[in-house]
Backbone as XML, in Angstrom:
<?xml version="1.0"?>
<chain id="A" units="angstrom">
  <residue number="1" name="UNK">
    <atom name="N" x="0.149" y="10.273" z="6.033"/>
    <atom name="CA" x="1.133" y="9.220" z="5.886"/>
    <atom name="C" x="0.601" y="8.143" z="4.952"/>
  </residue>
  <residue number="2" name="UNK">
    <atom name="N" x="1.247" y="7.788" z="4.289"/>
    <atom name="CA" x="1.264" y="6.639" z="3.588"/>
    <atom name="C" x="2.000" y="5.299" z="3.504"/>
  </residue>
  <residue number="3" name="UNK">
    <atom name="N" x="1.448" y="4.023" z="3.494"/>
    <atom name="CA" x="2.070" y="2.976" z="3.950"/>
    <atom name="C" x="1.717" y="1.940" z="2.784"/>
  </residue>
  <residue number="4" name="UNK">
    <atom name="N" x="2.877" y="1.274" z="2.142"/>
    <atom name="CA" x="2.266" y="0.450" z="1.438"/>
    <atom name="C" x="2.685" y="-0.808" z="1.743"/>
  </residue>
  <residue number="5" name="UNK">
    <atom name="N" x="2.451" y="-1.812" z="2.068"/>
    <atom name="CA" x="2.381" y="-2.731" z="2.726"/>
    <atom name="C" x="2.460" y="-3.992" z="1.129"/>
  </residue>
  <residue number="6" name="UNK">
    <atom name="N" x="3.601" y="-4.786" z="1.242"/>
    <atom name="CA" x="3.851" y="-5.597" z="-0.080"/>
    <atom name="C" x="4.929" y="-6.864" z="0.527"/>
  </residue>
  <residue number="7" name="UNK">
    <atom name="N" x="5.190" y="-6.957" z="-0.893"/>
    <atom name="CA" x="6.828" y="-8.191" z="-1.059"/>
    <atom name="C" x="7.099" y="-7.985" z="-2.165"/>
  </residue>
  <residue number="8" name="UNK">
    <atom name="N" x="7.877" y="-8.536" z="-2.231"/>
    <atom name="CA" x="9.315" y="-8.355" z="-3.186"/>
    <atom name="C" x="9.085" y="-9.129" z="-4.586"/>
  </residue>
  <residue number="9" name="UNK">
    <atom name="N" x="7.583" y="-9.991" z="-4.938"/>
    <atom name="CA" x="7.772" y="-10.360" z="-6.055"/>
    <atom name="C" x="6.257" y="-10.337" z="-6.268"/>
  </residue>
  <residue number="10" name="UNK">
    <atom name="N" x="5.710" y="-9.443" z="-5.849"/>
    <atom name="CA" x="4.352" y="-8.779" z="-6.065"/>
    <atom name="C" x="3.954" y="-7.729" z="-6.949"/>
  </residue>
  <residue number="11" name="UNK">
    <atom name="N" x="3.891" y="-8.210" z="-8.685"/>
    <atom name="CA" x="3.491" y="-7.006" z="-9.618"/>
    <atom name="C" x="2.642" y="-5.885" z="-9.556"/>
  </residue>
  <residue number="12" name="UNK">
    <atom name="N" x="1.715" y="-5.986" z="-8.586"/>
    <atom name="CA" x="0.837" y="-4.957" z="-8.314"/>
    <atom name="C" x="1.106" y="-3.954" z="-6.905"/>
  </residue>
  <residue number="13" name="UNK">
    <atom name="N" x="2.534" y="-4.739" z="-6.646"/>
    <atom name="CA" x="2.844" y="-4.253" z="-5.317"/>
    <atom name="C" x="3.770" y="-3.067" z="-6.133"/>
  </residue>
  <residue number="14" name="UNK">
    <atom name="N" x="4.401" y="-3.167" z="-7.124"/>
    <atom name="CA" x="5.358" y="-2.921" z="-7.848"/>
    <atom name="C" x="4.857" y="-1.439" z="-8.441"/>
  </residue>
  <residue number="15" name="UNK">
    <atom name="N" x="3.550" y="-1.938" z="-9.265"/>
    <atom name="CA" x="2.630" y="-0.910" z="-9.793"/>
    <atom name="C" x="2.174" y="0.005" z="-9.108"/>
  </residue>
  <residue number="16" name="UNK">
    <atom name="N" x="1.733" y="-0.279" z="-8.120"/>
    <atom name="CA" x="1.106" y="0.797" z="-7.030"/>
    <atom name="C" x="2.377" y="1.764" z="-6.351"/>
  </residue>
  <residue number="17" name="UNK">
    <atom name="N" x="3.546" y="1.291" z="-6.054"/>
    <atom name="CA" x="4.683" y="1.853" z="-5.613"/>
    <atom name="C" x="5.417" y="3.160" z="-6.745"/>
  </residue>
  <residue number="18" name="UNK">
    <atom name="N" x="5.264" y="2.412" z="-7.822"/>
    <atom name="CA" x="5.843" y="3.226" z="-8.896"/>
    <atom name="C" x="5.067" y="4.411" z="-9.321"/>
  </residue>
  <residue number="19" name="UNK">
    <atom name="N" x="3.262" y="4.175" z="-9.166"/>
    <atom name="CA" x="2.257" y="4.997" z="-9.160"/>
    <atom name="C" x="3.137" y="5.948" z="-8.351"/>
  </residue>
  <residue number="20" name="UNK">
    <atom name="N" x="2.869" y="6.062" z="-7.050"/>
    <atom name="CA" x="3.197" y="6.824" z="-5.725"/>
    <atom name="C" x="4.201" y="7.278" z="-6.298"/>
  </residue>
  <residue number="21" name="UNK">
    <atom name="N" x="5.301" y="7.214" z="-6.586"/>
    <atom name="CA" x="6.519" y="7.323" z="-6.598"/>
    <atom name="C" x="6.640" y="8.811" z="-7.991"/>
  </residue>
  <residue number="22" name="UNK">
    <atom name="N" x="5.343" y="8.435" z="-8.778"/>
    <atom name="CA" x="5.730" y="9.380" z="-10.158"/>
    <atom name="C" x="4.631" y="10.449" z="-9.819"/>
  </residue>
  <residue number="23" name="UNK">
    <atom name="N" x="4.111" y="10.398" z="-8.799"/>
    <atom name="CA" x="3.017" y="11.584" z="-8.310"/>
    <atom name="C" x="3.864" y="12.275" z="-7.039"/>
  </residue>
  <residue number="24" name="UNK">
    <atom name="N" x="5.067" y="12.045" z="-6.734"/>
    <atom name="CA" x="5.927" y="12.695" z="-5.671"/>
    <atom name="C" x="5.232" y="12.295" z="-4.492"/>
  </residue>
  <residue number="25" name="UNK">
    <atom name="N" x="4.391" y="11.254" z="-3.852"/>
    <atom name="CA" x="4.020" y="10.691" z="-2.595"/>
    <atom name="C" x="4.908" y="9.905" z="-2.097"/>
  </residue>
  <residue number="26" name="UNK">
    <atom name="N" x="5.502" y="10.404" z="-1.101"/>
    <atom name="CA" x="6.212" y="9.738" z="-0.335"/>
    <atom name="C" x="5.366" y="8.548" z="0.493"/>
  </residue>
  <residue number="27" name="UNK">
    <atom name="N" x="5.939" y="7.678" z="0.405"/>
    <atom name="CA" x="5.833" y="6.195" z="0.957"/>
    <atom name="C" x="6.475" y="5.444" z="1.851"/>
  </residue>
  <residue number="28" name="UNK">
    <atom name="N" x="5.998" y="4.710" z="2.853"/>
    <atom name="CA" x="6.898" y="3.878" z="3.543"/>
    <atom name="C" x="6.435" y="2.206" z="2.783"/>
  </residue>
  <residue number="29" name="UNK">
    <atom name="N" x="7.512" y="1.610" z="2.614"/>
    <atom name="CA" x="7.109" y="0.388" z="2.043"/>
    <atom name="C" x="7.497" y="-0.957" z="3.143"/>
  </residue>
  <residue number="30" name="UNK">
    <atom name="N" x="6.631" y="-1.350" z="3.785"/>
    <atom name="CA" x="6.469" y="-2.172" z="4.564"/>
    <atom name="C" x="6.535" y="-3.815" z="3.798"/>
  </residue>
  <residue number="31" name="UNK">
    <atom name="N" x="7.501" y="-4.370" z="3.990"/>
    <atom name="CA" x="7.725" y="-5.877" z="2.760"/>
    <atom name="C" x="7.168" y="-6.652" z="3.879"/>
  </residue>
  <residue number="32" name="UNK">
    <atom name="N" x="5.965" y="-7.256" z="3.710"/>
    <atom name="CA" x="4.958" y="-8.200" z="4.627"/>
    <atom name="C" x="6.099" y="-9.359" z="4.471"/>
  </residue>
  <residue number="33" name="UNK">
    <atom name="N" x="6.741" y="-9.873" z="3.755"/>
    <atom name="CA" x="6.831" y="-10.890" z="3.588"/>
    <atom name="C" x="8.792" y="-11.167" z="4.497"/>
  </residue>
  <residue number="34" name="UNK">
    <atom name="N" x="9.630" y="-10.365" z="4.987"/>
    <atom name="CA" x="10.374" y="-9.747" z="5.181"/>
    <atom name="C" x="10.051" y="-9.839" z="6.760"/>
  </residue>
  <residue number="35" name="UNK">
    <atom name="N" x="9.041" y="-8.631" z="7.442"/>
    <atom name="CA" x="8.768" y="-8.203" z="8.233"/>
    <atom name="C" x="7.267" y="-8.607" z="9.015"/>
  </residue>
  <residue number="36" name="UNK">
    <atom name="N" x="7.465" y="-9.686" z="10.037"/>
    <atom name="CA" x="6.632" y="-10.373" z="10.878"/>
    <atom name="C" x="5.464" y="-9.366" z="11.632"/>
  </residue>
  <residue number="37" name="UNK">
    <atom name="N" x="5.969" y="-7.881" z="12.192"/>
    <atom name="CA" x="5.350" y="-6.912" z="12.509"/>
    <atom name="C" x="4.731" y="-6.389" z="11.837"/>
  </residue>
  <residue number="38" name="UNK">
    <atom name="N" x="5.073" y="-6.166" z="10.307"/>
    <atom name="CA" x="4.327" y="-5.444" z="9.601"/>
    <atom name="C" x="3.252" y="-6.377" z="8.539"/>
  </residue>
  <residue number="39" name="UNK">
    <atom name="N" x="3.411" y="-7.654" z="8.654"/>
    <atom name="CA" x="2.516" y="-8.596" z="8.567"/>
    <atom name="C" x="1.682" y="-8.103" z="9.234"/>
  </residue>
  <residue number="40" name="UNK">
    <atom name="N" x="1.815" y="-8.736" z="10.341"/>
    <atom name="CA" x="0.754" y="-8.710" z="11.500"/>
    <atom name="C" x="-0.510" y="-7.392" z="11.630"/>
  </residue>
  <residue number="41" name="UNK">
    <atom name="N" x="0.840" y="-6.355" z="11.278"/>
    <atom name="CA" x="0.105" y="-5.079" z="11.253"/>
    <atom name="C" x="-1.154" y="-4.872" z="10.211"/>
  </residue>
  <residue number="42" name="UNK">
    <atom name="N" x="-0.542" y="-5.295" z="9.163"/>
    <atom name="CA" x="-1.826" y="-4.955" z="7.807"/>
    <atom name="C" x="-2.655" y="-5.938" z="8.279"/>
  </residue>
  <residue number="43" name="UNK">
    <atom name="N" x="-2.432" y="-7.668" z="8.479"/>
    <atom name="CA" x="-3.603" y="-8.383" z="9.076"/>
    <atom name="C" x="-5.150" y="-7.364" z="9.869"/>
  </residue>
  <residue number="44" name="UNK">
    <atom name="N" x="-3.787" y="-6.601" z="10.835"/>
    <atom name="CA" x="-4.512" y="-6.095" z="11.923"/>
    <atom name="C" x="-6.254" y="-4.763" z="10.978"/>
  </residue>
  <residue number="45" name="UNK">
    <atom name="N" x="-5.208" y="-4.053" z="10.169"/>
    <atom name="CA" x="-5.800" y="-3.254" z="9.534"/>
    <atom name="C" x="-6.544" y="-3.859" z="8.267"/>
  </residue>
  <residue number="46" name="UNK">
    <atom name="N" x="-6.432" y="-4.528" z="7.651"/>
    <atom name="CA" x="-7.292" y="-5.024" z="6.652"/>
    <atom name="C" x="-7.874" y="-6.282" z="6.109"/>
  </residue>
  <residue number="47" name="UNK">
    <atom name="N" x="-7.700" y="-6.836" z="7.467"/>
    <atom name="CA" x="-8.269" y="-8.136" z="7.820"/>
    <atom name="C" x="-8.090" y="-9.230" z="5.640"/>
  </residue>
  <residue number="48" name="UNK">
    <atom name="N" x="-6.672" y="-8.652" z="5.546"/>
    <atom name="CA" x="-6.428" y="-9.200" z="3.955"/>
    <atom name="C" x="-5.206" y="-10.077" z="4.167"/>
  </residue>
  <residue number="49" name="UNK">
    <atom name="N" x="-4.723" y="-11.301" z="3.768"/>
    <atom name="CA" x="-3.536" y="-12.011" z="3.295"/>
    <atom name="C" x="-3.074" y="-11.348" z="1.809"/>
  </residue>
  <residue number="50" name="UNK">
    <atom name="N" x="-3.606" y="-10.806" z="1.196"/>
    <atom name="CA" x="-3.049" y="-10.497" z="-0.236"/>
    <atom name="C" x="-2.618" y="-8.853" z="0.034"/>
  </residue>
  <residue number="51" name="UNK">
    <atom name="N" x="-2.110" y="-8.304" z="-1.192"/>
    <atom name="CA" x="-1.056" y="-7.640" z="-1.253"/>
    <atom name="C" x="-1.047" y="-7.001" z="-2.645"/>
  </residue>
  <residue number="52" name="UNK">
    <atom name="N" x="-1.175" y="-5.778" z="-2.786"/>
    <atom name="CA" x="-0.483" y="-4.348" z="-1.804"/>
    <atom name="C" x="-1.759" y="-4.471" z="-0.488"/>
  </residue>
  <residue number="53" name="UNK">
    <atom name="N" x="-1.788" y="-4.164" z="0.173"/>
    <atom name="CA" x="-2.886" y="-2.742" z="0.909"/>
    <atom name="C" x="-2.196" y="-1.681" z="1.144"/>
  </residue>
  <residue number="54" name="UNK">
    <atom name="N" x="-2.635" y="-0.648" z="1.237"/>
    <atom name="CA" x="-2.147" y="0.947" z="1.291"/>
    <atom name="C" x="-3.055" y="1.365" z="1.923"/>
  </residue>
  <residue number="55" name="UNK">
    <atom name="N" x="-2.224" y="2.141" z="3.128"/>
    <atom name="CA" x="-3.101" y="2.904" z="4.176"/>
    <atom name="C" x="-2.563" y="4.338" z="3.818"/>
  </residue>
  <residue number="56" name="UNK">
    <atom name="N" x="-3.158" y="5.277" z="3.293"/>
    <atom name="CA" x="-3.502" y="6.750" z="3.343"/>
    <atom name="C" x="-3.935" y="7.173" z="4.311"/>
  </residue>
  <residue number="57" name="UNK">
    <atom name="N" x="-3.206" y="7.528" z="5.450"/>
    <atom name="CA" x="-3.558" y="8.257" z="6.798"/>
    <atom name="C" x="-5.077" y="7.971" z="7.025"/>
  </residue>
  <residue number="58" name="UNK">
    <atom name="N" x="-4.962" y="6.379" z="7.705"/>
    <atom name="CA" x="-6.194" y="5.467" z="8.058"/>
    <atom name="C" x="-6.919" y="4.561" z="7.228"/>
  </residue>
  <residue number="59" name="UNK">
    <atom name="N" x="-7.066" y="5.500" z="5.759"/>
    <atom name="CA" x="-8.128" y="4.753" z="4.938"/>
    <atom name="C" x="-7.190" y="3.811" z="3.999"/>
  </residue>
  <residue number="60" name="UNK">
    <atom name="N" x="-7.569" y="2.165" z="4.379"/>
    <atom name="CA" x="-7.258" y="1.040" z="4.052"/>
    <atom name="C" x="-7.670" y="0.901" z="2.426"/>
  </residue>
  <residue number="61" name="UNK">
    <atom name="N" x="-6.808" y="0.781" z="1.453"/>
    <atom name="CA" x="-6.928" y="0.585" z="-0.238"/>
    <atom name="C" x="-6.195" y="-0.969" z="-0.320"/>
  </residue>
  <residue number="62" name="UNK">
    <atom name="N" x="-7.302" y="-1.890" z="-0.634"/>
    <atom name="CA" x="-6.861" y="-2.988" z="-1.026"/>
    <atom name="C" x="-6.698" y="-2.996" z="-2.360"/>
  </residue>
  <residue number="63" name="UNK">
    <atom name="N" x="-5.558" y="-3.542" z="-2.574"/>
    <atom name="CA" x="-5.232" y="-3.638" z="-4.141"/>
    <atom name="C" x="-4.453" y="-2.578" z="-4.884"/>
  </residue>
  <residue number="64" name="UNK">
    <atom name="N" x="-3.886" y="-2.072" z="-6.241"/>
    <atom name="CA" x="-3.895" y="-1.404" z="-6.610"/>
    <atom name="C" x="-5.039" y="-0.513" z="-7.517"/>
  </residue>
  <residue number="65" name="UNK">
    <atom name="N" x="-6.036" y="0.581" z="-6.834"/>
    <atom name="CA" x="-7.194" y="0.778" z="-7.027"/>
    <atom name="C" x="-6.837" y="2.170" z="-7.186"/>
  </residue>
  <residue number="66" name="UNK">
    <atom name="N" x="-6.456" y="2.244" z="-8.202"/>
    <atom name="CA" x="-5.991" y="3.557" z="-8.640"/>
    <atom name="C" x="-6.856" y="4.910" z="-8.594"/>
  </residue>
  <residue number="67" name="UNK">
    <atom name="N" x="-8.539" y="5.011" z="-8.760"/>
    <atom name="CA" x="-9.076" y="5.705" z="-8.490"/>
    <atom name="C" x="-9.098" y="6.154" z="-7.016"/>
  </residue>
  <residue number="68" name="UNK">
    <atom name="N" x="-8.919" y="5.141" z="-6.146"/>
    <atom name="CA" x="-9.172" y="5.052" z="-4.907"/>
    <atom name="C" x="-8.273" y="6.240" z="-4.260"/>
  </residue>
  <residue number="69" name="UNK">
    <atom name="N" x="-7.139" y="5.520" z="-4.337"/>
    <atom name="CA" x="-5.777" y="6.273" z="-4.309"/>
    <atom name="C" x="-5.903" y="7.732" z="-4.580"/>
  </residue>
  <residue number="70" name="UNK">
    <atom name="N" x="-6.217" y="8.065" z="-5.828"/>
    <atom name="CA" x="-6.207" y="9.403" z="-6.519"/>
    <atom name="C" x="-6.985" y="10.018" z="-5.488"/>
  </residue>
  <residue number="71" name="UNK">
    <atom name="N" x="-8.145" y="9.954" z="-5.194"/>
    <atom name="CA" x="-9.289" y="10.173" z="-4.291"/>
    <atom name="C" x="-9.223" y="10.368" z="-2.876"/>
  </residue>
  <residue number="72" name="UNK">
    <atom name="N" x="-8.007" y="9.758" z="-2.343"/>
    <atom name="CA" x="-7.310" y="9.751" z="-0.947"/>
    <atom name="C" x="-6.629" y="10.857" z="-0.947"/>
  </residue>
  <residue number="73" name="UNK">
    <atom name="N" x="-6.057" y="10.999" z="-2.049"/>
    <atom name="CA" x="-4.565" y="11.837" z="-1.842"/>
    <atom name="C" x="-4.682" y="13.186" z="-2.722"/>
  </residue>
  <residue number="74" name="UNK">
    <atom name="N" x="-6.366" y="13.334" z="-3.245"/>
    <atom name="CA" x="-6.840" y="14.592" z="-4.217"/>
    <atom name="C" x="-5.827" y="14.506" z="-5.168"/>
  </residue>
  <residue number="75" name="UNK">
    <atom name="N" x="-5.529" y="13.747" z="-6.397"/>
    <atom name="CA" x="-4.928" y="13.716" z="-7.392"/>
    <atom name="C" x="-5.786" y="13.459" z="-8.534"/>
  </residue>
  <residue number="76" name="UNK">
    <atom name="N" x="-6.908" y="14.172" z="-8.252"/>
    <atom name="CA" x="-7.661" y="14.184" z="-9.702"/>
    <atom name="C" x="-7.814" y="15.666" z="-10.298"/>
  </residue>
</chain>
């Protein structure tokens, strides 16, 4: 599963989504800013206020860290 955790006027939230999106990874997009639970939630998981984080079934990617990503999801 994949979770990307953002808002609505976040360029890198934007970038990282569109990444996912052109590699056929399905995504749930969690808008922190929107949704009080799913705030709370990424707090919970990546002890971060900033935005994207992306959880790849557990493993927490702060930022858009594109190697990272690739590396999670074997897209190299």
């Amino acid at each position: 599963m994949v979770k990307v955790y953002s808002t609505t006027t976040c360029p890198w939230c934007t970038k990282a989504k569109s990444y996912l999106a052109s590699k056929n990874i399905d995504f749930i997009d969690a808008n922190v800013q929107d949704d009080m639970n799913a705030r709370d939630e990424m707090l919970n998981l990546s002890h971060q206020n900033g935005v994207p984080v992306i959880n790849i079934d557990g493993n927490i990617v702060i930022g858009f860290d594109k190697a990272k990503i690739d590396e999670l999801l074997n897209l190299s």
